[in-house]
N, C-alpha and C positions, 0 to 999 in steps of 0.2 A: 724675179725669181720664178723658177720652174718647178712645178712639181717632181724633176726629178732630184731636181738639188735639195730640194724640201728631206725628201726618203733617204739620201745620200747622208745628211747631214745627221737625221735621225737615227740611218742605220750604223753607223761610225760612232755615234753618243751608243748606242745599245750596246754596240761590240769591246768601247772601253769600259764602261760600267760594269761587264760583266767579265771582264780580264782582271779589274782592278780588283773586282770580289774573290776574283779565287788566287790572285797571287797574294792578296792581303789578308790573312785572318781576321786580323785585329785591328782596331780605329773604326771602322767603316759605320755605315748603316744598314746594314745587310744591302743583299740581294736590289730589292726595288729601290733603295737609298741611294746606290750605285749608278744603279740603271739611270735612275730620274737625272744625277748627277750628271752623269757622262752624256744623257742628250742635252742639258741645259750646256754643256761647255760646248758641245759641240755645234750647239746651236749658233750659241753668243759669239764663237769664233768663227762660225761660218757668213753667220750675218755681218762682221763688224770685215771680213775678206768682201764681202759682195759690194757693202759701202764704199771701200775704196776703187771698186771699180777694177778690181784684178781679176773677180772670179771670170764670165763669159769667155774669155780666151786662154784663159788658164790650161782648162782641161779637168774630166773629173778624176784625176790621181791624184792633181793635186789640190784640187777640194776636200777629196776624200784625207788624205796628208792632213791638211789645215783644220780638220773638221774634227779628228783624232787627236792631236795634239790639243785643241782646245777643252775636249773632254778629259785627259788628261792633265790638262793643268788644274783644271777645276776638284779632278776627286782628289789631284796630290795635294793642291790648297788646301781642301778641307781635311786631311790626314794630317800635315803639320800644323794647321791653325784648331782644329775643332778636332778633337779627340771623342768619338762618342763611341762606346762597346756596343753591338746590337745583342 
């Protein structure tokens, strides 16, 4: 894993955390709850892409692709399973 993938992955968790706060009022955790949310998805889907051995010739769109959508599954998971008002 490269430092760049590292910051890719990071920056894609920040940019969903913070879409999901302002399109969402309500359920969330606020703002940092988000944030933290959307790099942890985007982490865990970008780590469990790099395990199978697809990321290196991938390309970074579609790391970045996989790295957003994992952040987005995680804050919509907690929106339908865990209901918290900030």
């Amino acid at each position: 894993m490269t430092l760049e993938l590292f910051g890719l992955w990071v920056g894609m968790g920040l940019i969903v955390g913070y879409l999901a706060g302002y399109v969402t009022m309500d359920g969330g955790y606020g703002l940092i709850g988000d944030l933290v949310l959307g790099v942890i998805g985007s982490l865990v889907a970008g780590g469990l892409f790099l395990a199978m051995g697809v990321s290196p010739g991938a390309g970074l769109a579609v790391v970045g692709v996989v790295a957003f959508i994992g952040g987005a599954l995680v804050i919509g998971g907690q929106r339908i399973l865990w209901t918290a008002h900030a």
